[in-house]
NUBADO-245220 format. One line per field, with one value per residue (C-alpha): residue number from 0; residue in one letter; chain; x, y, z. Coordinates in steps of 0.2 Angstrom, whole numbers, always signed. Layout:
% NUBADO-245220
k <- [NUM; ...]
r <- [A; ...]
c <- [A; ...]
xx <- [X; ...]
yy <- [Y; ...]
zz <- [Z; ...]
% end
This chain:
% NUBADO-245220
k <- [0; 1; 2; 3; 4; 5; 6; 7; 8; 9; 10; 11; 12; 13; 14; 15; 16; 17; 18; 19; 20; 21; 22; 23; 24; 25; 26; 27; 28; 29; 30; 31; 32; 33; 34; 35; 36; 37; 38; 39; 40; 41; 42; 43; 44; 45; 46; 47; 48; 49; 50; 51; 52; 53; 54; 55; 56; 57; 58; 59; 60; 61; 62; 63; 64; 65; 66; 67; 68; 69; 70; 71; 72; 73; 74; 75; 76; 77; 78; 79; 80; 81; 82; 83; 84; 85; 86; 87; 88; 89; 90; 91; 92; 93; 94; 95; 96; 97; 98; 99; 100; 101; 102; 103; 104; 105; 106; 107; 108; 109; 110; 111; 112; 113; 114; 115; 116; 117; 118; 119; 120; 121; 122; 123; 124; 125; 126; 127; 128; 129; 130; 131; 132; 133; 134; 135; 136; 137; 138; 139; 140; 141; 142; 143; 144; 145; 146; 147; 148; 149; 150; 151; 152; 153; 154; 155; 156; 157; 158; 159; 160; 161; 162; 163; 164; 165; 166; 167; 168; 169; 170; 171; 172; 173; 174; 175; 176; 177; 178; 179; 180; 181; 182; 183; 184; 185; 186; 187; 188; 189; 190; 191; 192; 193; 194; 195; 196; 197; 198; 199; 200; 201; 202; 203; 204; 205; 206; 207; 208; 209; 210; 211; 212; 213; 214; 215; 216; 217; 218; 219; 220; 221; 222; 223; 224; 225; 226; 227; 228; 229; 230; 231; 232; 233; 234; 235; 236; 237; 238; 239; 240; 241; 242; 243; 244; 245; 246; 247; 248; 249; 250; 251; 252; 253; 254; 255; 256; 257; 258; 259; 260; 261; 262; 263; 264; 265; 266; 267; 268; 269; 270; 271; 272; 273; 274; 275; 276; 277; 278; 279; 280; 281; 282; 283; 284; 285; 286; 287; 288; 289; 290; 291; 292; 293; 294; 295; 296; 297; 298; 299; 300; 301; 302; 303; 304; 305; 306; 307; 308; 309; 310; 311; 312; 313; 314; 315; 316; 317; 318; 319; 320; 321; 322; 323; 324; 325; 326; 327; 328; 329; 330; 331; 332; 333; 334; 335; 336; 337; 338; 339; 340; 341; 342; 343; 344; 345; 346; 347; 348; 349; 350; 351; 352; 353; 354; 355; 356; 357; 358; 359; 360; 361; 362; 363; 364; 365; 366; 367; 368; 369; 370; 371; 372; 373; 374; 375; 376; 377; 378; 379; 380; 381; 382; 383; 384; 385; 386; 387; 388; 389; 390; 391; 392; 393; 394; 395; 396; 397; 398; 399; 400; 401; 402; 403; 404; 405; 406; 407; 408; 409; 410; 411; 412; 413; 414; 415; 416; 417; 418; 419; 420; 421; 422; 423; 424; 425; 426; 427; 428; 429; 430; 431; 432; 433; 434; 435; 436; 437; 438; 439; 440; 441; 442; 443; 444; 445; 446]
r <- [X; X; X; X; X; X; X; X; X; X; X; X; X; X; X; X; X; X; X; X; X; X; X; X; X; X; X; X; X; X; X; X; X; X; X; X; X; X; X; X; X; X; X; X; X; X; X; X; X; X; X; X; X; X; X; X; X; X; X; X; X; X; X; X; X; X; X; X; X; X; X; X; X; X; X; X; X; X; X; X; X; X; X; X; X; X; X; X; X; X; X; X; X; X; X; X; X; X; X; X; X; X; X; X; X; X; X; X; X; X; X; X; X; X; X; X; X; X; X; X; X; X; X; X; X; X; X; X; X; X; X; X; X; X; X; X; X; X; X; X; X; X; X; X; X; X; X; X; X; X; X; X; X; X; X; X; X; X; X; X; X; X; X; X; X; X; X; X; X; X; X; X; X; X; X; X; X; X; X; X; X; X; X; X; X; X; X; X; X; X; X; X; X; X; X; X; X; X; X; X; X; X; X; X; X; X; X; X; X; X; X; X; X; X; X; X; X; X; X; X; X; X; X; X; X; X; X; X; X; X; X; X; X; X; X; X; X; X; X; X; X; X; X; X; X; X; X; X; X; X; X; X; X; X; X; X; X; X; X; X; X; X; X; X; X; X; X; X; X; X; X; X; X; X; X; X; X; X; X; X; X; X; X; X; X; X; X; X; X; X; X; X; X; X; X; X; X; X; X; X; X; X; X; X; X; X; X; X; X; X; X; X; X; X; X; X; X; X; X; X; X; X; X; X; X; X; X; X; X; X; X; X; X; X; X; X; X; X; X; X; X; X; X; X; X; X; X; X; X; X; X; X; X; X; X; X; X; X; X; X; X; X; X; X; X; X; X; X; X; X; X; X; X; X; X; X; X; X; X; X; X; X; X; X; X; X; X; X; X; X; X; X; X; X; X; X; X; X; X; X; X; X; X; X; X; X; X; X; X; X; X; X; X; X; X; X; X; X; X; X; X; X; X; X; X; X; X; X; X; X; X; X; X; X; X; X; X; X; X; X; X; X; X; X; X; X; X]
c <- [A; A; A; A; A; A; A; A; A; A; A; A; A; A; A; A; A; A; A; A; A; A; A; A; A; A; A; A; A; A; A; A; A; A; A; A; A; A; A; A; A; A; A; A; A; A; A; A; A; A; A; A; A; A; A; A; A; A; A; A; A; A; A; A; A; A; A; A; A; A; A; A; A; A; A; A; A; A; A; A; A; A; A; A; A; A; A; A; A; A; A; A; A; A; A; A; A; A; A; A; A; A; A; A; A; A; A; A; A; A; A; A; A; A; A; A; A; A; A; A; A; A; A; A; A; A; A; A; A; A; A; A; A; A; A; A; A; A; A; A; A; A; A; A; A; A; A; A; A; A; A; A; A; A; A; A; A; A; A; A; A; A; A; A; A; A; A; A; A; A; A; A; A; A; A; A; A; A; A; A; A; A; A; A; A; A; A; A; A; A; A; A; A; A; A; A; A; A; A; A; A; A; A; A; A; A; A; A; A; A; A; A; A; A; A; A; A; A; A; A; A; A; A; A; A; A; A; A; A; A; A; A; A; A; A; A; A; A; A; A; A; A; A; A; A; A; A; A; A; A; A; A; A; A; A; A; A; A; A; A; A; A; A; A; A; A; A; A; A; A; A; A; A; A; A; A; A; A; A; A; A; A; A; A; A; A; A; A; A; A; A; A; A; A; A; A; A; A; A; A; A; A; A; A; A; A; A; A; A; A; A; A; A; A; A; A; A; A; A; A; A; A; A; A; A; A; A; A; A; A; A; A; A; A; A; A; A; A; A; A; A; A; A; A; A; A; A; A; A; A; A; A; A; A; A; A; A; A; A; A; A; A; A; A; A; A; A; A; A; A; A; A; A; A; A; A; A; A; A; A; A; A; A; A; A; A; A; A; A; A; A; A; A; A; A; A; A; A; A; A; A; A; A; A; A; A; A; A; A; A; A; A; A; A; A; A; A; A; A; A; A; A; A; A; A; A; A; A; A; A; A; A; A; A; A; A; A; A; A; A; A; A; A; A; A; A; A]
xx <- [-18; -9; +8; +15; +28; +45; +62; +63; +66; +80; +80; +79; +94; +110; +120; +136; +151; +148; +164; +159; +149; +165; +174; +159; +154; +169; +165; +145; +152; +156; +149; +130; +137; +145; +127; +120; +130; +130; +111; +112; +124; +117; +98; +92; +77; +89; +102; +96; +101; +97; +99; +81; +71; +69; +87; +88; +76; +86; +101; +92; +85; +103; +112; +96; +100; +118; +115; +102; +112; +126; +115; +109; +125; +130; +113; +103; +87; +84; +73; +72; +54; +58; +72; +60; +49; +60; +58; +40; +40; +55; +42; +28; +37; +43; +25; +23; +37; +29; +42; +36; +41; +56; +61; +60; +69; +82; +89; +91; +95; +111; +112; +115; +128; +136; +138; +144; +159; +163; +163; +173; +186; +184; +182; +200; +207; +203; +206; +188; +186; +176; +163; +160; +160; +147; +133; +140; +132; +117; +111; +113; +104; +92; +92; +93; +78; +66; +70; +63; +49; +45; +46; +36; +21; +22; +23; +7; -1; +3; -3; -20; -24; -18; -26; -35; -20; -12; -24; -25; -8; -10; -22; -13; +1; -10; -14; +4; +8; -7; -4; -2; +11; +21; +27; +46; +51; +58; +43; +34; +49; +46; +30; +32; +44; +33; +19; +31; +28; +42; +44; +43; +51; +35; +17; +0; -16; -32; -49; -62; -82; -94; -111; -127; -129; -110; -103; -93; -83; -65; -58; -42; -32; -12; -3; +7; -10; -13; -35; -46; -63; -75; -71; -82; -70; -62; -47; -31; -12; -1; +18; +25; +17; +1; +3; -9; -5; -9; -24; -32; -30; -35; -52; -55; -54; -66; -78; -94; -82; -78; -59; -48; -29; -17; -1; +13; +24; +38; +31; +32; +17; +3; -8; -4; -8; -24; -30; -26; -37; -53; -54; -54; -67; -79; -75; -84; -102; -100; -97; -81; -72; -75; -89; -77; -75; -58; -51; -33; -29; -12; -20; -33; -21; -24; -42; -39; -28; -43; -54; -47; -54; -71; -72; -59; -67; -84; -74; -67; -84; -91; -78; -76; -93; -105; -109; -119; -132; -145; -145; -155; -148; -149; -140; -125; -124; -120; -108; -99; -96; -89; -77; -72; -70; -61; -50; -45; -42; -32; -42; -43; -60; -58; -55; -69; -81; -76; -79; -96; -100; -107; -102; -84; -97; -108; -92; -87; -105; -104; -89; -94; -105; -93; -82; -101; -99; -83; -75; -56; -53; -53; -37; -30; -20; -22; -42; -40; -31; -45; -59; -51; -48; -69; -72; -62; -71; -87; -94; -85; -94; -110; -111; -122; -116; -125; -115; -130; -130; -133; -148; -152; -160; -157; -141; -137; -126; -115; -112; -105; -89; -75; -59; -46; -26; -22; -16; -11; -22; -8; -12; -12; -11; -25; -40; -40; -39; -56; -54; -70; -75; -88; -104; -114; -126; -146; -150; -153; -137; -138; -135]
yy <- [-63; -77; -75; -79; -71; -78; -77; -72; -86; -88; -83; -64; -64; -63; -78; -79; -90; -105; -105; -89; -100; -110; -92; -85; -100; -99; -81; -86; -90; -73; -64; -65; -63; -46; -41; -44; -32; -18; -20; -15; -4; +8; +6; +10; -1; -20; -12; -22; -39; -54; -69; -74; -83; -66; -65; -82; -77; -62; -73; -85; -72; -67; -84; -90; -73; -77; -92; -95; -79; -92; -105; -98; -93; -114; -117; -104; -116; -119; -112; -117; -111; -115; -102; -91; -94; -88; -70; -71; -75; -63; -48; -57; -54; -36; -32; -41; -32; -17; -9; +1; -5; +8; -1; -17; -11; -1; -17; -26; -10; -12; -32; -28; -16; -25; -40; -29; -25; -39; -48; -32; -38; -57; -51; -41; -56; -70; -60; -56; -46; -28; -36; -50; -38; -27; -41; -50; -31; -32; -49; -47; -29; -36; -53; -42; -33; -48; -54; -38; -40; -56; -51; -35; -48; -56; -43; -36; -53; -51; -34; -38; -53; -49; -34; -44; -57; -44; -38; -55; -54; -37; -42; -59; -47; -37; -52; -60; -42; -42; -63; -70; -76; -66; -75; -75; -59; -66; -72; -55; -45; -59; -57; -36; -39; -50; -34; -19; -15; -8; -13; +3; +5; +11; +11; +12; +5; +13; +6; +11; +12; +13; +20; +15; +20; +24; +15; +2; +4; +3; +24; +29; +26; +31; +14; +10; +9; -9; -10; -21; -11; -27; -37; -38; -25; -15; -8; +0; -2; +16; +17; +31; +44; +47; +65; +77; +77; +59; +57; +70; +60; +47; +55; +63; +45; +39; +52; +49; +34; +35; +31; +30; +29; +19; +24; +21; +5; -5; -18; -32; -23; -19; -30; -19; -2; -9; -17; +1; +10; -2; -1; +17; +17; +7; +18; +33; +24; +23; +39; +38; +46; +62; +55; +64; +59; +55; +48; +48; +34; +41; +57; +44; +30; +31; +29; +14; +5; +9; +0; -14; -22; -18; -33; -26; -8; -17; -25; -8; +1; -13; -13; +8; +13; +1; +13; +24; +10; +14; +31; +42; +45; +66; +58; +48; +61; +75; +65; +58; +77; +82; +68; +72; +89; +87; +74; +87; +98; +89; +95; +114; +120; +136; +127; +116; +127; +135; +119; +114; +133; +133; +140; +135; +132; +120; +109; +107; +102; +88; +82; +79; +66; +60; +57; +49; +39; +33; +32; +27; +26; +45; +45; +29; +33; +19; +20; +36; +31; +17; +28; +41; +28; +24; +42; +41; +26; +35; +46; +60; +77; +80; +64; +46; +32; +28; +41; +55; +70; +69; +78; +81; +64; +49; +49; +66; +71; +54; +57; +76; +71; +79; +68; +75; +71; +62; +66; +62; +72; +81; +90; +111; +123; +133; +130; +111; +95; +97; +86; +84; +85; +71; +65; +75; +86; +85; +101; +106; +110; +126; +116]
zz <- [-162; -170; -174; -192; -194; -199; -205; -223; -238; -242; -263; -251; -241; -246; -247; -236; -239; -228; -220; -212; -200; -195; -192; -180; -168; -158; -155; -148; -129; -126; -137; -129; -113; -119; -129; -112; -101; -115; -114; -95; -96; -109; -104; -87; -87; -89; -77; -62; -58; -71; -58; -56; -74; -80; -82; -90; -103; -108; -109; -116; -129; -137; -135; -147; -156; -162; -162; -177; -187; -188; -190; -203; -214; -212; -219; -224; -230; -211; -199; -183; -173; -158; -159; -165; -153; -138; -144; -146; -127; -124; -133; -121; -105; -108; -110; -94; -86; -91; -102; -117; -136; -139; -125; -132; -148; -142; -135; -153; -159; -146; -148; -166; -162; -150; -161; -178; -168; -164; -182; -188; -176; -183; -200; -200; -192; -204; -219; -225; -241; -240; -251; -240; -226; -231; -237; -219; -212; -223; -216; -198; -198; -208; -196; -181; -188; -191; -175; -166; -178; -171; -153; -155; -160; -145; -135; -144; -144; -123; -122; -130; -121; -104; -96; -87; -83; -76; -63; -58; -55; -46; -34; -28; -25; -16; -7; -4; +4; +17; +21; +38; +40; +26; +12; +10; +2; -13; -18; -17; -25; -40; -42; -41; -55; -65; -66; -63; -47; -35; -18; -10; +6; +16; +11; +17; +18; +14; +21; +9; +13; -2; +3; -8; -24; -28; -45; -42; -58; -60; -56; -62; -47; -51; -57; -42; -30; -27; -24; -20; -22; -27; -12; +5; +12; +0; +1; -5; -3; -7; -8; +0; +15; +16; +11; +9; -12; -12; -3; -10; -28; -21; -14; -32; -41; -27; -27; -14; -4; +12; +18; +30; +30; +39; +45; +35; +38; +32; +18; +30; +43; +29; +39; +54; +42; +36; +52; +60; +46; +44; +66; +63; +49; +60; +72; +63; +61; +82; +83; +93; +78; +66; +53; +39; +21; +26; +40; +47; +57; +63; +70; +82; +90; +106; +102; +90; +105; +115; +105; +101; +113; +119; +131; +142; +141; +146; +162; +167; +166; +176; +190; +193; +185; +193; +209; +195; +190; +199; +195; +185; +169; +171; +190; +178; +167; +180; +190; +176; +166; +184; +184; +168; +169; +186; +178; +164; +174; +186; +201; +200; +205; +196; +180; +183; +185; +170; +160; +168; +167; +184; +201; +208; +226; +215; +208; +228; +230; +214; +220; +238; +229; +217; +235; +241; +227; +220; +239; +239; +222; +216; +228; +218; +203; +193; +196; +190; +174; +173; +174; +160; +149; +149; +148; +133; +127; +125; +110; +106; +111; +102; +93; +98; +95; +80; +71; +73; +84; +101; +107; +125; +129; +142; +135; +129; +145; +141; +125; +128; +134; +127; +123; +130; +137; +152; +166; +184; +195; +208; +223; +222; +234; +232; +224; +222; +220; +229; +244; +248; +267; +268; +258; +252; +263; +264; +259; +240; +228; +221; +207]
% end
């Protein structure tokens, strides 16, 4: 769109005493400066702060404004474009800024009233005829009005050439939120500015999973959701609380995608949201997690601090878990289950053998092996907090580690384990902790 529009010839306008130029200039210093605050004051959308180049080009907007009105009583044959051409820019960043067109027009509706008042005052003062009054009205409503013209084609001429400008811009915000280190604030709270974004005081990220086959088209995802869906690891950053409202619009704009959502943290820890929500993601094709459509992070972080680092968990297994290699794996898997179950339920045979679904007598026989086998350290508590925490690192009950269901393979009894609290494993008076009295005897368990 090319802009052609300009002020109208002179033979149309009205022409004004000259010496009314001379009258008005004195009155341009303040003037703007009072358009300006009456603009803030009356609509909501210009009543923050003007301190940054947004608030210069405002200024800068009505200075030029009054400025060429008088301009133009002294010498009504000139135009001068480049005056002109600040309102084509101011129409270009209200689009920008994201503010509609009444908007837009509301404000040189109250520039114009702003600045009538104050020549009625001038007027009375120096003497001005009604007459002259009345055409001095006529040519700054009707100047007031071109102007406004002028900047509603630039901020057309914006809209219709920056769509995809403006998801540029969008994504390097997105960007500038989630970069190491951060940014200095300023910089981001310009750039929200710049696209209408506001700085909400928590968010959260949303790791997103597209499986085969799903368009990849744009989905209408509410305007103040930040995404990054084409990218190696998609993603979305939400204002706000992940409630239960917003996710769910969030899972109907993305329908056959699998997400998970981060906690919600102050702006500055985005990285920390999404970095919580992808672990958790992964987390699902393992099988350590629920493989749901949706996934929330905040419900499973004690399992994300576990896995953060599979190294460690790998050392830990080595050092408490190596008496089970060479066992069989029906051997592992009955010794392990026991340990679990007697770790849940912090010793009490009863309780145990109502987990394992066997005889209380068969849980004193398992556990004269486990004393066979793990020696001191099922008196230690910090073993015992060692060993919990590996338990907890396998599969959740029922699922492999590929994300399948577990049958009743090699591996079936190891990926039965049910996640559960932990806890110390105190001393009762009747019924447990098993103490078992020695290793384990020749004769067959009834097991």
């Amino acid at each position: 769109m090319t802009v052609e529009r300009g002020l109208n010839p002179v033979e149309t306008r009205p022409v004004l005493p000259r010496r009314l130029a001379e009258i008005l200039r004195p009155e341009l210093p303040t003037l703007g400066g009072q358009i300006v605050e009456e603009i803030r004051t009356v609509i909501p959308e210009y009543g923050r702060p003007l301190d940054g180049p947004y608030g210069r080009s405002i200024r800068a907007g009505v200075d030029c404004a009054m400025s060429l009105f008088v301009d133009q009583i002294a010498d009504p044959g000139s135009i001068k474009e480049e005056l002109l051409d600040v309102h084509r820019k101011l129409g270009q960043l209200e689009m920008r800024e994201g503010r509609s067109l009444d908007t837009l027009q509301a404000a040189y509706r109250v520039g114009a009233r702003v600045a009538w008042r104050r020549i009625m005052l001038v007027g009375r003062r120096a003497g001005l005829s009604s007459a002259v009054m009345s055409e001095l009205a006529d040519a700054m409503l009707a100047f007031m009005d071109e102007l406004a013209s002028i900047a509603l084609d630039g901020y057309l001429e914006a809209k219709a050439c920056s769509a995809g400008a403006l998801e540029t811009w969008r994504r390097r915000l997105l960007q500038l939120i989630l970069e190491r280190p951060q940014p200095p604030r300023e910089a981001i709270a310009e750039l929200a500015q710049l696209i209408g974004w506001t700085m909400p005081a928590k968010l959260f990220a949303v790791a997103v999973r597209t499986p085969g086959g799903v368009s990849r088209r744009m989905p209408a995802l509410d305007e103040d959701i930040l995404a990054e869906l084409d990218a190696p690891e998609p993603l979305l950053l939400v204002p706000g609380e992940p409630a239960d409202t917003r996710l769910a619009a969030i899972q109907n704009a993305l329908p056959g995608y699998r997400l998970s959502a981060g906690p919600a943290v102050p702006l500055e820890a985005a990285g920390d949201s999404l970095r919580w929500a992808r672990r958790a993601l992964a987390l699902t094709g393992e099988g350590l997690l629920p493989a749901r459509r949706l996934i929330r992070a905040e419900e499973h972080l004690a399992t994300v601090l576990l896995h953060s680092d599979e190294g460690l968990i790998a050392q830990l297994r080595e050092r408490h878990f190596a008496p089970l290699r060479g066992m069989t794996d029906k051997q592992r898997g009955r010794l392990t289950e026991t340990l679990r179950a007697w770790l849940d339920a912090q010793g009490n045979v009863l309780e145990i053998a109502e987990r394992l679904k066997v005889h209380p007598q068969t849980v004193r026989y398992r556990m004269r092996q486990l004393q066979a086998t793990f020696g001191e350290s099922l008196e230690d508590p910090d073993a015992r907090f060692e060993m919990e925490l590996i338990l907890r690192s396998e599969p959740r009950p029922g699922i492999a580690r590929d994300g399948r269901e577990a049958g009743d393979g090699p591996n079936g009894a190891w990926a039965r384990y049910r996640l559960a609290e932990v806890m110390p494993v105190p001393r009762t008076a009747h019924s447990g902790p098993v103490t078992p009295p020695g290793p384990p005897r020749s004769r067959r368990s009834p097991a």
